[in-house]
N, C-alpha and C positions, 0 to 999 in steps of 0.2 A: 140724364139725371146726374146727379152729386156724387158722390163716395157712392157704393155699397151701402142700403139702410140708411143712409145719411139724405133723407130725401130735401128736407130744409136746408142743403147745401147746392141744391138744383136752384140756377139763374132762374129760370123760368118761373118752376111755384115758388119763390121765392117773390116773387111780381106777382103771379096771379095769388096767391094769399094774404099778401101785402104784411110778409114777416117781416120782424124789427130785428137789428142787428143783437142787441138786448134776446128776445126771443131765440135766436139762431146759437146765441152761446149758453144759454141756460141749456138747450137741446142737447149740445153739442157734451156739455158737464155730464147730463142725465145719461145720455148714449154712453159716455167711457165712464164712468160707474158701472154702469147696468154690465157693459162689454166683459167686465173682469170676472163678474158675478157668472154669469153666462157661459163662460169659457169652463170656469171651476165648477159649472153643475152639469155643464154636454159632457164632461171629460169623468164626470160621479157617473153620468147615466150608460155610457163606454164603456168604465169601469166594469159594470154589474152586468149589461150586455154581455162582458167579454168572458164572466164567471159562469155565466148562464148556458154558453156554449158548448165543453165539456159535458155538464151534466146531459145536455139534451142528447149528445153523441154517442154516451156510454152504451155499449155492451147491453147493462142488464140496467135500465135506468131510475133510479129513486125518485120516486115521486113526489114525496113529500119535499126534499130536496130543491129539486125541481118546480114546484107552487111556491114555495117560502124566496127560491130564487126571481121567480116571476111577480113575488109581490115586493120584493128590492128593485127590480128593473123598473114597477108602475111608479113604485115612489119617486126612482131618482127621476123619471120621464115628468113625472107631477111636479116638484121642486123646479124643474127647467120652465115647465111653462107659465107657473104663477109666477116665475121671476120675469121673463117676457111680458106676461100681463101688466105685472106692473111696472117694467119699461115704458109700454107701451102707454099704460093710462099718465105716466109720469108726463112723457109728449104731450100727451092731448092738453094736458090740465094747462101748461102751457098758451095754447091755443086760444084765442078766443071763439066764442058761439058761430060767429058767422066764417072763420078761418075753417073751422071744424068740419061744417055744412059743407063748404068750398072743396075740402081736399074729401071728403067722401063721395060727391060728388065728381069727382077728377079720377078718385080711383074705381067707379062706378061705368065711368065711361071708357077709361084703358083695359077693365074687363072686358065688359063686350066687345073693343077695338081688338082684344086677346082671341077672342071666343070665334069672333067673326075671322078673321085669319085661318084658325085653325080648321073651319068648318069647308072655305073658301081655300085651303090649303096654299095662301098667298106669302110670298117671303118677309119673313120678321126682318126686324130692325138690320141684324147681324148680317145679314143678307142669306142666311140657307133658308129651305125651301121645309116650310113644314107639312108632314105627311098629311094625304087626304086623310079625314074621319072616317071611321071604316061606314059600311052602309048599313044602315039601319039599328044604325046603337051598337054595334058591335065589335 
């Protein structure tokens, strides 16, 4: 595949979606847009994680503290992933209906090509060797 998240930079589904150079650079805008936004709301949600720590560790610990901090952590976590969402649907829009269909389809089948490896504990791409599934779901 292309860059990192850069999947419309992949030779391959770049042919099998039959994306337009036009397409690949509106992506490409949306993606380092979104990048900046993303970075500035993982490093809010760090932030508030890293306030949260302390309290949880203390000695004799405040609760309320500690809730009011756990509802800054859900936020900054919330802010991160509605901005992903709409990276995300920014991509698709993008897209056309039948490119859409294609690459969900495409990432429908490198799951189970995922699932079946791990199950079959066969060597990924990289070449190590992933652990067998433990036996019986566990």
């Amino acid at each position: 595949m292309g860059s990192p998240g850069r999947w419309w930079t992949d030779p391959e589904t770049v042919k099998d979606l039959g994306l337009t150079a036009d397409q690949q650079k509106r992506m490409d805008d949306l993606f380092q847009q979104s990048r900046l936004k993303l970075i500035d709301l993982n490093a809010a949600l760090q932030k508030q994680e890293v306030i949260l720590q302390p309290l949880l560790g203390a000695d004799q610990p405040n609760e309320s503290q500690i809730l009011s901090q756990i509802d800054k952590v859900a936020q900054a976590r919330a802010e991160l992933e509605k901005a992903n969402a709409r990276m995300l649907l920014g991509l698709r829009s993008v897209l056309t209906v039948d490119q859409w269909k294609k690459l969900q389809a495409e990432r429908r089948t490198r799951r189970e090509g995922f699932r079946s490896e791990r199950r079959e504990g066969r060597p990924r791409e990289d070449g190590f060797r992933r652990p067998p599934a433990p036996p019986n779901g566990r």
